[in-house]
C-alpha positions in Angstrom: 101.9 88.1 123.8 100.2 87.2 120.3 99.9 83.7 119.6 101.4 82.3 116.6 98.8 81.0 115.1 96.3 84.1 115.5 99.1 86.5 114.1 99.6 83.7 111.2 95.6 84.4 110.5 95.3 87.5 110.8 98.1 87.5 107.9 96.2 85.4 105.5 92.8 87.4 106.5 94.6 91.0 105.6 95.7 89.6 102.5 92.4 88.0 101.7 90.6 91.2 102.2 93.3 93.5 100.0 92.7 91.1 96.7 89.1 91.5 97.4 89.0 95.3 97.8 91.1 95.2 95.2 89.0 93.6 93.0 85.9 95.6 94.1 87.3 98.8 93.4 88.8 98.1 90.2 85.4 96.4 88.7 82.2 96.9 90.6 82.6 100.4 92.1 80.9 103.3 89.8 81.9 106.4 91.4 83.2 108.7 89.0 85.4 110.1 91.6 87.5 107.1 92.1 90.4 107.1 89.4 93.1 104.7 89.2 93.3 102.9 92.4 95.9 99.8 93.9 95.2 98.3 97.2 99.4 98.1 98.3 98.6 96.4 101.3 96.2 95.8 104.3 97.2 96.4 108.0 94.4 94.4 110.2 94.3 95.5 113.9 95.3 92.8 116.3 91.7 92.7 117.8 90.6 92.2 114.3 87.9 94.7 114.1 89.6 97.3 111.7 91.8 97.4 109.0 93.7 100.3 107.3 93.6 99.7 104.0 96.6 101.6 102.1 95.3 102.2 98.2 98.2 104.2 95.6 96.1 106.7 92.9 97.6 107.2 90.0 97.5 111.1 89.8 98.6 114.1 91.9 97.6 114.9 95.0 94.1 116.3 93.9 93.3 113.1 92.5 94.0 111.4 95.2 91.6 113.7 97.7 89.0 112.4 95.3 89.6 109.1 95.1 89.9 108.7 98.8 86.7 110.0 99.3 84.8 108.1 96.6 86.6 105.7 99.1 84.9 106.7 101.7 81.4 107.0 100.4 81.6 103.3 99.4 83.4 101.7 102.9 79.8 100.1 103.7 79.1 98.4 100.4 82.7 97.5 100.4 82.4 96.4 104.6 78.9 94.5 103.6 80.3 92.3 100.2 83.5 91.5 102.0 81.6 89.9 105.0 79.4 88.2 102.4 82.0 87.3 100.1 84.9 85.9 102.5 81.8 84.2 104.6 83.1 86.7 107.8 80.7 87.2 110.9 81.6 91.1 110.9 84.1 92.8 108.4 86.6 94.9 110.0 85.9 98.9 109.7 87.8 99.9 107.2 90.5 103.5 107.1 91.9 104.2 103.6 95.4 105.4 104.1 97.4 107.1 101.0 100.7 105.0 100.4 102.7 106.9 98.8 106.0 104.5 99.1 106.2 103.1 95.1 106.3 107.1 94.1 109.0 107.7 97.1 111.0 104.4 96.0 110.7 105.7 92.9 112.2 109.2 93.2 115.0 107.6 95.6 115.9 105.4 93.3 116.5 108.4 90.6 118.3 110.7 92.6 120.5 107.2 93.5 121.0 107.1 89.7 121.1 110.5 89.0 124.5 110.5 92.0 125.9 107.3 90.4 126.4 108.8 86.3 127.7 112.3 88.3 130.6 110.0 90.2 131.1 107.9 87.1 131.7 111.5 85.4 133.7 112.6 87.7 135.6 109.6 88.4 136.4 109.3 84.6 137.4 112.8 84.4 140.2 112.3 86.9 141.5 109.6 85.2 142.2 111.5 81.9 144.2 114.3 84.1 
């Protein structure tokens, strides 16, 4: 069983590295094949010595193949300034994973609306009968 406090930093560390990434990507990487990238969230492996990073293009799914690898191309630069710039002995290897959950919530949350005005309709239309 994980102790508390080593589940409590490896919290803080995940969430350390996202802003970071994040910040890399969005100023200092060049890659024309990198669009409009979010880090949503980093998932650090209990042993500490990987991380999937989950990034959200902006774009279809071409885009996103694209981005990913302009990803993928830069994980060493990106592995080599987080170590330097969160003072870390070794950065974790990193696996970009697509999250595609904002663009899910999103669509769920329209066909939810889309239901509610169709009841509402219907509801109404009973009433007048």
């Amino acid at each position: 069983m994980e102790r508390r406090g080593a589940k409590h930093h490896r919290g803080r560390l995940g969430e350390a590295l996202r802003e970071e990434i994040e910040t890399l990507v969005e100023g200092e990487l060049a890659d024309p094949r990198i669009g409009l990238v979010g880090v949503t969230g980093v998932i650090l492996a209990e042993d500490g010595r990987s991380a999937q990073v989950l990034v959200d293009v902006e774009g279809d799914d071409r885009e996103a193949d694209r981005s990913l690898e302009g990803l993928e191309a830069a994980r060493e630069y990106l592995r080599h300034e987080l170590a330097s710039r969160l003072r870390l002995r070794r950065a974790p290897e990193l696996i970009f994973r697509l999250d595609r959950s904002e663009r899910d919530k999103a669509r769920v949350e329209e066909l939810l609306a889309r239901t509610r005005k169709k009841n509402k309709r219907a509801n109404s239309g009973e009433r007048k009968a």
